[in-house]
MDAnalysis code that builds the backbone (N, CA, C; Angstrom):
import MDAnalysis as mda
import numpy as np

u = mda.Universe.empty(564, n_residues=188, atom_resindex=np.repeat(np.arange(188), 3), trajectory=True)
u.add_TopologyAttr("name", ["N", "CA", "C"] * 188)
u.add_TopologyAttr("resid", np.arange(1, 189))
u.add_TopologyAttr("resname", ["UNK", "UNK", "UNK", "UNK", "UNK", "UNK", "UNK", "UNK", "UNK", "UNK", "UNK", "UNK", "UNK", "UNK", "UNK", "UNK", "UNK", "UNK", "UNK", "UNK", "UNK", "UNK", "UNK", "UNK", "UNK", "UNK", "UNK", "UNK", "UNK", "UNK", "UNK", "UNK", "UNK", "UNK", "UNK", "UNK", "UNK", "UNK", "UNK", "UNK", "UNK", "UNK", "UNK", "UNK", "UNK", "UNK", "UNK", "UNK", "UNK", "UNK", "UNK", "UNK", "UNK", "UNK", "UNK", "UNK", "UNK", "UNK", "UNK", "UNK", "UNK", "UNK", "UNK", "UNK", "UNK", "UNK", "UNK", "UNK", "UNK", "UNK", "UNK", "UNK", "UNK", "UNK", "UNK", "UNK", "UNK", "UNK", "UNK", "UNK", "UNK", "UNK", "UNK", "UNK", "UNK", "UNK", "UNK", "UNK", "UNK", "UNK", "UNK", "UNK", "UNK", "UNK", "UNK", "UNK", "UNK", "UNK", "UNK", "UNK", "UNK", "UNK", "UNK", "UNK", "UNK", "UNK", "UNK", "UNK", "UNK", "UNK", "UNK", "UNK", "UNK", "UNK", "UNK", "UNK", "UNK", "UNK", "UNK", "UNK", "UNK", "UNK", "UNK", "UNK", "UNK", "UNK", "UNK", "UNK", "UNK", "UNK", "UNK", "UNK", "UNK", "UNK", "UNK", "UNK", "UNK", "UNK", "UNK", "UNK", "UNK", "UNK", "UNK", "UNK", "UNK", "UNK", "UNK", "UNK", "UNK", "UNK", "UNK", "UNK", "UNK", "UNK", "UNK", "UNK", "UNK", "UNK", "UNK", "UNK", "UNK", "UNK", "UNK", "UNK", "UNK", "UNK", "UNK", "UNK", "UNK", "UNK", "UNK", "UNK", "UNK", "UNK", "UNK", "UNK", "UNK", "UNK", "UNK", "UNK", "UNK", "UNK", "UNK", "UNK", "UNK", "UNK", "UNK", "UNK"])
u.atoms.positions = np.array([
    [64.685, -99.885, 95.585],
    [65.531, -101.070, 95.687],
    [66.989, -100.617, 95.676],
    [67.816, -101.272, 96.606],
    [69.201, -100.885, 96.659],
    [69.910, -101.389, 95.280],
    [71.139, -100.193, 95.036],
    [71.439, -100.524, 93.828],
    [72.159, -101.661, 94.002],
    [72.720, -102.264, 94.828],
    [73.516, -103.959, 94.957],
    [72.824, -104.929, 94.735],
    [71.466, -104.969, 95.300],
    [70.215, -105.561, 95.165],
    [69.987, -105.580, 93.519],
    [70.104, -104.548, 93.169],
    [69.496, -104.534, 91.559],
    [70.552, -104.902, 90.788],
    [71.889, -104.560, 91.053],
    [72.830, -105.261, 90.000],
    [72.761, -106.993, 90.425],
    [72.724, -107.553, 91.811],
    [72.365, -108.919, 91.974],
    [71.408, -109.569, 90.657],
    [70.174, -108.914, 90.788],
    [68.794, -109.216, 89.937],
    [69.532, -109.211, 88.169],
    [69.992, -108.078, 87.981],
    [70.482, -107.880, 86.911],
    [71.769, -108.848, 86.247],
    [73.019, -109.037, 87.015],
    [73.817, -110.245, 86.783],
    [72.878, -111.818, 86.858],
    [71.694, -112.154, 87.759],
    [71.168, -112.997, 87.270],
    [70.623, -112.820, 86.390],
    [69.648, -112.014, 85.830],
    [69.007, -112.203, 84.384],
    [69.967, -112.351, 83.027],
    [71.148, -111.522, 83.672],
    [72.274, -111.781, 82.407],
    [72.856, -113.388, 82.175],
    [72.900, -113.837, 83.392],
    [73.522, -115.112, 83.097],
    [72.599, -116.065, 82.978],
    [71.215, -116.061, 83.261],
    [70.312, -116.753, 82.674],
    [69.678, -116.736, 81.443],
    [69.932, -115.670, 80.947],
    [69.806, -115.403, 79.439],
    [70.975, -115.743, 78.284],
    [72.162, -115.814, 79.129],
    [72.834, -116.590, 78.502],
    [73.319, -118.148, 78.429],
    [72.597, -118.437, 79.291],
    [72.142, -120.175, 79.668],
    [71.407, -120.666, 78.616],
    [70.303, -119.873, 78.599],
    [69.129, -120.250, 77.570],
    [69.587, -119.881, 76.142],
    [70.706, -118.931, 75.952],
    [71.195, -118.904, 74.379],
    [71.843, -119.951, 74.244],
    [72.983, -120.300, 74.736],
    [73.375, -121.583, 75.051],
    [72.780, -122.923, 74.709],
    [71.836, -122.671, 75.487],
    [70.614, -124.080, 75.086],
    [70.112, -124.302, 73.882],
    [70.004, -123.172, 73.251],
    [69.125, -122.640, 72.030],
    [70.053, -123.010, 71.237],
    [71.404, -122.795, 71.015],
    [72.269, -123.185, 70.152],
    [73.044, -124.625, 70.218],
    [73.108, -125.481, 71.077],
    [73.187, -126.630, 71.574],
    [71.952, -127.288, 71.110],
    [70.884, -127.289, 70.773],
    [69.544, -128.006, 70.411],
    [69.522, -127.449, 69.070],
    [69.896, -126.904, 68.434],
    [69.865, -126.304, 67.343],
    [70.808, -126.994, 66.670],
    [72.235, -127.767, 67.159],
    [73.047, -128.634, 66.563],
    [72.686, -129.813, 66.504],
    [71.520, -130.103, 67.141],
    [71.203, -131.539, 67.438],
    [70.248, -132.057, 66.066],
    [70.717, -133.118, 65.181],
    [69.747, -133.526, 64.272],
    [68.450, -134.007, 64.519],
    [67.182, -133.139, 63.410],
    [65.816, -134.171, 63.954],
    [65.387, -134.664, 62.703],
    [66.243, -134.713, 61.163],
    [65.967, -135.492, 60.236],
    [65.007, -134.601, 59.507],
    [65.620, -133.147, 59.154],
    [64.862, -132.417, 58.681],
    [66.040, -131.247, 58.368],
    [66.533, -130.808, 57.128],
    [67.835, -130.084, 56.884],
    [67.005, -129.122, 57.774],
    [68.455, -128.160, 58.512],
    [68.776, -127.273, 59.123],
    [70.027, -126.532, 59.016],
    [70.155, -125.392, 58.261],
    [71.245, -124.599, 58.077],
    [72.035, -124.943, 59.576],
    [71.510, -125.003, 61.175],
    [72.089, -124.470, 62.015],
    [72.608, -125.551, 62.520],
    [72.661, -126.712, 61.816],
    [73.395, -128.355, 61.800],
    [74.903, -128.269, 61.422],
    [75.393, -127.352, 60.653],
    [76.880, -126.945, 60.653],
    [76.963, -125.914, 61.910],
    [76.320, -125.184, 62.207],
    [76.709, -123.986, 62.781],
    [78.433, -124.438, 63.340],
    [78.303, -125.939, 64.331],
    [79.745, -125.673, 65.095],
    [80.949, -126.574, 64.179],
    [80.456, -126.378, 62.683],
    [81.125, -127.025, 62.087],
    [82.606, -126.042, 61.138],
    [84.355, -125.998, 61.619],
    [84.748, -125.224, 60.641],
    [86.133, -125.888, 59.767],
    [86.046, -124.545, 59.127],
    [86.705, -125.814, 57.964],
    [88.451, -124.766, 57.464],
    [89.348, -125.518, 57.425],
    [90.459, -124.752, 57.044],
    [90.609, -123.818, 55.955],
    [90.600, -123.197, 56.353],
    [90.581, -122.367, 55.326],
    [91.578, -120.714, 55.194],
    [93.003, -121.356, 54.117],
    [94.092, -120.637, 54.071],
    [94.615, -120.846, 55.449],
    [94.904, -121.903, 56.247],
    [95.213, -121.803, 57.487],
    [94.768, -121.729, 58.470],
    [93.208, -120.881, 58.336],
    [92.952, -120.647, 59.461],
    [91.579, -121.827, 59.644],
    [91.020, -122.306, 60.798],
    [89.885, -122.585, 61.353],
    [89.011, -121.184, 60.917],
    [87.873, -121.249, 59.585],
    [86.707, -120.506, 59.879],
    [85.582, -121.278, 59.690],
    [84.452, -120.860, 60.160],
    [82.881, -121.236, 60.758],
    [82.547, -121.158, 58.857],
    [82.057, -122.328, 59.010],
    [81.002, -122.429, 57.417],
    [79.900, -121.459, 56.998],
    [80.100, -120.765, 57.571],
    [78.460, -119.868, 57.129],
    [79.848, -118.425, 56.989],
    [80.739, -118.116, 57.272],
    [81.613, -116.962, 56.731],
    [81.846, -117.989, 55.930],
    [82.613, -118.650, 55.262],
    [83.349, -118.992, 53.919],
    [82.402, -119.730, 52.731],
    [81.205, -119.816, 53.244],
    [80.038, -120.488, 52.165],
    [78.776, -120.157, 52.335],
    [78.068, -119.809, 51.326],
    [76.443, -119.868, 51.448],
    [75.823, -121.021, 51.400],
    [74.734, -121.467, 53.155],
    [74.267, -123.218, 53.096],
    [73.233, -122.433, 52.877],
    [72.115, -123.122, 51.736],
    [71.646, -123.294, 51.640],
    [70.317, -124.641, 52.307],
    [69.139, -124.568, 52.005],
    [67.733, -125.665, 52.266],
    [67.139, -126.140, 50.861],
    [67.818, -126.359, 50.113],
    [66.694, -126.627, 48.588],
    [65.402, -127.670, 48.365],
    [65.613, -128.615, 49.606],
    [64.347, -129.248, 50.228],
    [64.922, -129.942, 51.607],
    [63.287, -130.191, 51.541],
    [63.247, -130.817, 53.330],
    [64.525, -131.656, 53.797],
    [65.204, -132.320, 53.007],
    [65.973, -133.568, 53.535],
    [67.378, -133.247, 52.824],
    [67.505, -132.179, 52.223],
    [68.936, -132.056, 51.871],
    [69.539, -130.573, 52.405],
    [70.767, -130.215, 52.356],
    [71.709, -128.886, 52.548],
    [72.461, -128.938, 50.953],
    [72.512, -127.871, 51.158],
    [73.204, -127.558, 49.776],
    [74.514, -126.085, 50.154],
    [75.625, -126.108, 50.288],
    [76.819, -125.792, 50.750],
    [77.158, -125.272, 49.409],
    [77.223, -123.500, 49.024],
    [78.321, -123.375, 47.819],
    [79.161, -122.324, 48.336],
    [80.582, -122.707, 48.233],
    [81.725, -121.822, 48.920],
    [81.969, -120.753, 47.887],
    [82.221, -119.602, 49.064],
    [82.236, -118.076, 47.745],
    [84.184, -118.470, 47.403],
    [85.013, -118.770, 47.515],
    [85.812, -119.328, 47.042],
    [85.891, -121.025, 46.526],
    [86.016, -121.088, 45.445],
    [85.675, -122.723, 44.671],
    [86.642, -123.237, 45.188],
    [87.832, -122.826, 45.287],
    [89.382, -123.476, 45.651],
    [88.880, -124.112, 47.234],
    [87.982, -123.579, 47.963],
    [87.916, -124.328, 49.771],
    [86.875, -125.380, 49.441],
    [86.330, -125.574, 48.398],
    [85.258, -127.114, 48.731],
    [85.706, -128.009, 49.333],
    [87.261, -128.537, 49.017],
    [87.707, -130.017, 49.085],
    [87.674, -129.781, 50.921],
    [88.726, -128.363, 51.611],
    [88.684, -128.445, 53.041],
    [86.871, -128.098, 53.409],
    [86.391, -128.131, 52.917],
    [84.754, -127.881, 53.539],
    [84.116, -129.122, 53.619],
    [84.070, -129.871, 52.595],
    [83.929, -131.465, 52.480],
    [84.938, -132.000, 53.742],
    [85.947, -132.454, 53.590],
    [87.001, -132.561, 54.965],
    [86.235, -131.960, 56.369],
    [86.176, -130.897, 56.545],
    [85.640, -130.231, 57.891],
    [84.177, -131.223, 58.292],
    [83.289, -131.021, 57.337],
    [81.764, -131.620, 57.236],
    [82.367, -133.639, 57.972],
    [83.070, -134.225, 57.156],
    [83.337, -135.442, 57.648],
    [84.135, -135.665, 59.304],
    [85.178, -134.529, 59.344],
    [85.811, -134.763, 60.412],
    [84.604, -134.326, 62.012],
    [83.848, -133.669, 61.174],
    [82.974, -133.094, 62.412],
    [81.965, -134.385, 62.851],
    [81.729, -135.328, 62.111],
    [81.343, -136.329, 62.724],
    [79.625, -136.133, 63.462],
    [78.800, -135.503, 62.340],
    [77.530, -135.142, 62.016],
    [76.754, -136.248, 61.836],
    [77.256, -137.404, 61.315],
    [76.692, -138.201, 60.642],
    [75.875, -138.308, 59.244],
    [76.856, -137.733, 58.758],
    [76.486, -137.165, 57.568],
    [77.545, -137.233, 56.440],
    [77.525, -138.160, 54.905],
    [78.404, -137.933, 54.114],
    [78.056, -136.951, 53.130],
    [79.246, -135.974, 52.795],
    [79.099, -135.052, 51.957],
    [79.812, -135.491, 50.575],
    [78.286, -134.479, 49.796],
    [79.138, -134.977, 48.561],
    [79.215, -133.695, 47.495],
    [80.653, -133.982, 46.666],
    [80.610, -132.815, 45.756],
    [80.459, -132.838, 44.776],
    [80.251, -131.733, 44.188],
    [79.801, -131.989, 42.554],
    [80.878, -130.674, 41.685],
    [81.897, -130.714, 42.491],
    [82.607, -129.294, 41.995],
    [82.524, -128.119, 42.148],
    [81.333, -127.818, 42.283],
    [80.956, -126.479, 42.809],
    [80.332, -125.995, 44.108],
    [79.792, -127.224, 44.409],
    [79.055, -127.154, 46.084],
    [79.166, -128.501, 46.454],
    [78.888, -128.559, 48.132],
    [79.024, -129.938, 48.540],
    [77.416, -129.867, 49.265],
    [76.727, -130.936, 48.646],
    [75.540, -131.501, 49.201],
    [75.578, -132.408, 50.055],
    [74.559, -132.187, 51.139],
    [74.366, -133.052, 52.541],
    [73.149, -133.388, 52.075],
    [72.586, -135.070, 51.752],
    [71.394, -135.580, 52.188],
    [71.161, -136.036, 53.312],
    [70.327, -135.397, 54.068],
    [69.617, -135.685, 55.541],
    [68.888, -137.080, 55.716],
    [69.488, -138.313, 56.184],
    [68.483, -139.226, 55.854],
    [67.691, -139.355, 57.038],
    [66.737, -139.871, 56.650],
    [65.595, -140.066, 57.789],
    [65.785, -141.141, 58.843],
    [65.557, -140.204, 60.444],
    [66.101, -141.213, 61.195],
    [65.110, -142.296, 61.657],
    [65.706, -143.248, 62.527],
    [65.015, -144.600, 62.769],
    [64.011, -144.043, 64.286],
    [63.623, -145.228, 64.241],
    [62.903, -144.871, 65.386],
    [63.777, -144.812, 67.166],
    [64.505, -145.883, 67.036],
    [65.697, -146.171, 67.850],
    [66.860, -144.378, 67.797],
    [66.898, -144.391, 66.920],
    [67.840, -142.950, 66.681],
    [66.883, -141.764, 67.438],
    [65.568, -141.950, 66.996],
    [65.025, -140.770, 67.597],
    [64.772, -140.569, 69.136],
    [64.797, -142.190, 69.420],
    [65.225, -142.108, 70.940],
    [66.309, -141.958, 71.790],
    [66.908, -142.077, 70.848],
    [68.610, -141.530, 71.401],
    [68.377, -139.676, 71.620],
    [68.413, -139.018, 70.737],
    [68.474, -138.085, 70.275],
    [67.420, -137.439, 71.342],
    [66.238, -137.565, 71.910],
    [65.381, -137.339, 72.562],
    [66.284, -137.604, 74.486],
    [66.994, -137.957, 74.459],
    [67.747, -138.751, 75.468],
    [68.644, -137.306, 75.564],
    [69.109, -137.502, 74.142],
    [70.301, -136.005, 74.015],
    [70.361, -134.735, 74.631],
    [69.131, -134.491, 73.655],
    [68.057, -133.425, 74.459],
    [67.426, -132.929, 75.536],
    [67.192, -134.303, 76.209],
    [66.784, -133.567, 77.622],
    [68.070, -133.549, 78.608],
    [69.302, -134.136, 77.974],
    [70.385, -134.320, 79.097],
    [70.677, -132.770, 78.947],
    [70.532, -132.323, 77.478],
    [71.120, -130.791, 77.325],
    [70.346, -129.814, 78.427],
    [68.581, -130.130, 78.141],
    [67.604, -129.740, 78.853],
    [68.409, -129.546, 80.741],
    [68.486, -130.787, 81.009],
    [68.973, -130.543, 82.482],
    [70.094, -129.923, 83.218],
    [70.982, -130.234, 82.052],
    [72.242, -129.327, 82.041],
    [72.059, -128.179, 82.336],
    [71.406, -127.104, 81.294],
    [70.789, -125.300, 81.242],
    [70.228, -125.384, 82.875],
    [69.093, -126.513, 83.341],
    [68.546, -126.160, 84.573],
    [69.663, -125.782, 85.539],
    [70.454, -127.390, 85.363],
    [71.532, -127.026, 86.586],
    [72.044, -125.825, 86.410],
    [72.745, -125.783, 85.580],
    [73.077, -123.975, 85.330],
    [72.749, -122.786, 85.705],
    [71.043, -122.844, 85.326],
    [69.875, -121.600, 86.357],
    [70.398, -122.118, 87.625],
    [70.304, -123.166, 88.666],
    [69.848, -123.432, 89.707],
    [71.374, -122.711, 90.298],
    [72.417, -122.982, 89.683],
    [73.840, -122.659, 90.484],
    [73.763, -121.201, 90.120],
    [73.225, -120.622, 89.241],
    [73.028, -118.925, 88.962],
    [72.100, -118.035, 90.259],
    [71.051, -119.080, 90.354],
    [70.484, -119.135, 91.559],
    [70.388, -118.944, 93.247],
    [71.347, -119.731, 93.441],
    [72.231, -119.976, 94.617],
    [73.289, -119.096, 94.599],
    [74.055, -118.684, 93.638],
    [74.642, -117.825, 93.998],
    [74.261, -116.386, 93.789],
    [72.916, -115.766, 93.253],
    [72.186, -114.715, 93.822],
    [71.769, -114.637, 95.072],
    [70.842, -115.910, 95.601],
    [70.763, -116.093, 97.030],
    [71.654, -115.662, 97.867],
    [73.003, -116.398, 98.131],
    [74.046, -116.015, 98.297],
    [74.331, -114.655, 98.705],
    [74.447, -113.808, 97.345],
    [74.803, -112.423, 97.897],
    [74.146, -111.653, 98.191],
    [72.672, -112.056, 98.633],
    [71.847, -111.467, 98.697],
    [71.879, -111.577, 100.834],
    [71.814, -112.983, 100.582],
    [71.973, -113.023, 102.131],
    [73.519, -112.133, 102.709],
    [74.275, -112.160, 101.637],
    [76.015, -111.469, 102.463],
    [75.438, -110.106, 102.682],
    [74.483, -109.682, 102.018],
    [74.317, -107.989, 101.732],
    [73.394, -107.419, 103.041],
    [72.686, -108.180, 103.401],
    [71.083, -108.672, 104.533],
    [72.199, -108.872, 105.795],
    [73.245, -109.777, 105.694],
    [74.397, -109.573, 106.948],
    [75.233, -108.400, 107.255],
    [75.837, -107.849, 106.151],
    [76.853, -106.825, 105.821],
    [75.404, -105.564, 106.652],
    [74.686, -105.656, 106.456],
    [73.664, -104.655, 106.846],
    [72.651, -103.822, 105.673],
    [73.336, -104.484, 104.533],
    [72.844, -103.529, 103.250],
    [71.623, -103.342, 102.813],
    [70.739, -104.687, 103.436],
    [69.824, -104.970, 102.800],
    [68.761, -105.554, 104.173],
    [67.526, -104.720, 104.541],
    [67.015, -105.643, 105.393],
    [66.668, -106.948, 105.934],
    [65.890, -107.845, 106.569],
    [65.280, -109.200, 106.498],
    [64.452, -109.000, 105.588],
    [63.319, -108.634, 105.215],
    [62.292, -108.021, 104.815],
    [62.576, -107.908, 103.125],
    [63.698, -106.949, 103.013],
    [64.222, -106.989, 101.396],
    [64.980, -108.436, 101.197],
    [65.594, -109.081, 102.404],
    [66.066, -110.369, 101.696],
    [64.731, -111.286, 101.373],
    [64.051, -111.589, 102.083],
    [63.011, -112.481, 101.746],
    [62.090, -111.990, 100.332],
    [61.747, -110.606, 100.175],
    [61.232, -110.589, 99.080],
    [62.195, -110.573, 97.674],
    [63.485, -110.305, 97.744],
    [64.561, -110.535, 96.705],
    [64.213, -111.936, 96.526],
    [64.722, -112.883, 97.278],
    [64.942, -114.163, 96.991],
    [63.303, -114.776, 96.649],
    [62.334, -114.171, 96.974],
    [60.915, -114.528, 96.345],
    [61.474, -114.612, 94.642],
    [61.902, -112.905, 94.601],
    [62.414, -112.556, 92.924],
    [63.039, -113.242, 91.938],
    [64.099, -113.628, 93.143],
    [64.882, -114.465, 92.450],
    [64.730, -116.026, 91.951],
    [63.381, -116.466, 93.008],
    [62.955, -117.793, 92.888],
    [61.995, -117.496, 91.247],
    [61.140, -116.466, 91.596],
    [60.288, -116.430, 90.197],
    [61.370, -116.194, 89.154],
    [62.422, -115.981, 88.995],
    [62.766, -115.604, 87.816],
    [63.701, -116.749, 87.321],
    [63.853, -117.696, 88.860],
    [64.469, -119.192, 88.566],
    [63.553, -120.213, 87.728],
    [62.609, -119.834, 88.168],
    [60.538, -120.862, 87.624],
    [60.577, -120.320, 86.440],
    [60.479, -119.188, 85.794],
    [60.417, -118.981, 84.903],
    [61.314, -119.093, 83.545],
    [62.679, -119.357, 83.779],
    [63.901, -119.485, 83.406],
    [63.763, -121.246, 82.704],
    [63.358, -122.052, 84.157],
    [62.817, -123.254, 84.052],
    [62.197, -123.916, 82.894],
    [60.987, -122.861, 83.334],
    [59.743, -122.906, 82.212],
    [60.419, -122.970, 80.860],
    [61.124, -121.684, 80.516],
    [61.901, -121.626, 79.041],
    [62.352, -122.842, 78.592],
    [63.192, -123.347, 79.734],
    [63.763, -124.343, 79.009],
    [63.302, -125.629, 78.670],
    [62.453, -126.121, 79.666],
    [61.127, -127.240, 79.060],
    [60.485, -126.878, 78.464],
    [60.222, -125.773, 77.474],
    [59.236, -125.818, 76.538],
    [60.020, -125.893, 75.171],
    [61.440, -125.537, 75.310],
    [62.381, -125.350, 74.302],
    [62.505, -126.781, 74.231],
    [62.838, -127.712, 75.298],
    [63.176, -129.294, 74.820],
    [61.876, -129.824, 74.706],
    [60.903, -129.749, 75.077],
    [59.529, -130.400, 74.619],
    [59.663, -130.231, 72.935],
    [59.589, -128.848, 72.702],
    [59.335, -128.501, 70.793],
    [60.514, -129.672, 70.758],
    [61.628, -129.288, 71.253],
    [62.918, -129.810, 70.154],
    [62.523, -131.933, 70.240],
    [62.108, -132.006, 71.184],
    [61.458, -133.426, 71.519],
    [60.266, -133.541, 70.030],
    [59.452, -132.866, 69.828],
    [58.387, -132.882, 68.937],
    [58.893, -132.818, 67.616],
    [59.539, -131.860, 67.059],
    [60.447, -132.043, 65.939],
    [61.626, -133.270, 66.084],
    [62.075, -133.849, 66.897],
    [62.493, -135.348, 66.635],
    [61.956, -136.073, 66.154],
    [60.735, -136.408, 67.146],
    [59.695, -137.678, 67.151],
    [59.088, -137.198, 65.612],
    [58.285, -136.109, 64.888],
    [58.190, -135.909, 64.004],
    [58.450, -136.773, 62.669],
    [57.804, -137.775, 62.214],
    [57.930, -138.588, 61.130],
    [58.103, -138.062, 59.676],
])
């Protein structure tokens, strides 16, 4: 296989793998009424000035199913960690007790879980579109390379076979990732 051909193959698998991290961390912010450390992940909080990410300036804790438990390795940042948690607009009130700020997770409605399921697959289609334009533009240089002379008819048609399976499969990932994340919603 020509090496242009293979860095083609290779910049797509890179950027489809980073589609699907993407996705993975985008559904991972999404509440299904069940604590999840990774429900702050894009949550940060001032601290000495700066914007930092809650998981450097505090240990979150799971102490059961329906709560977070937040204790900052500096006591002096609770009040901006509490602040950050509200302004982030989680749906979630935090509360402190002086030493940590607790999140109770309340259980969502049935109406909420259809929202949220709505959420999810818009994220779901989003990642596709994403593969599909990652896609097209492998196609793309695959056909410039097949013109330029680089690459036969023969190697273009079976590239772009490649590139289709590795579009289907890419696919696949990501409907099975929003199906679970669909199942842990609906989840009572």
């Amino acid at each position: 296989m020509d090496t242009q051909v293979t860095d083609v193959h290779a910049r797509l698998k890179e950027k489809v793998d980073k589609t699907l991290a993407v996705l993975g961390d985008n559904l991972n912010t999404v509440r299904a009424g069940r604590a999840n450390p990774a429900l702050l992940n894009k949550v940060s909080a001032n601290y000495y000035g700066t914007p930092t990410p809650l998981k450097n300036i505090a240990n979150i804790s799971v102490p059961d199913p329906r709560s977070l438990l937040i204790t900052p390795f500096d006591p002096k940042s609770i009040r901006d960690i509490e602040k950050a948690i509200m302004e982030a607009d989680i749906g979630i009130n935090p509360s402190n007790d002086g030493r940590s700020v607790r999140l109770q997770i309340p259980s969502l409605t049935e109406e909420r879980r259809k929202e949220l399921t709505k959420v999810v697959k818009k994220l779901g289609e989003d990642a596709k579109v994403a593969v599909r334009n990652i896609r097209r533009d492998a196609v793309e240089a695959l056909k410039k390379q097949e013109k330029n002379g680089d690459i036969t008819e023969d190697d273009l048609k079976n590239d772009e076979k490649e590139v289709q399976k590795n579009t289907e499969e890419a696919i696949k990932k990501i409907d099975d990732a929003v199906e679970k994340k669909d199942a842990e919603i609906m989840e009572v």
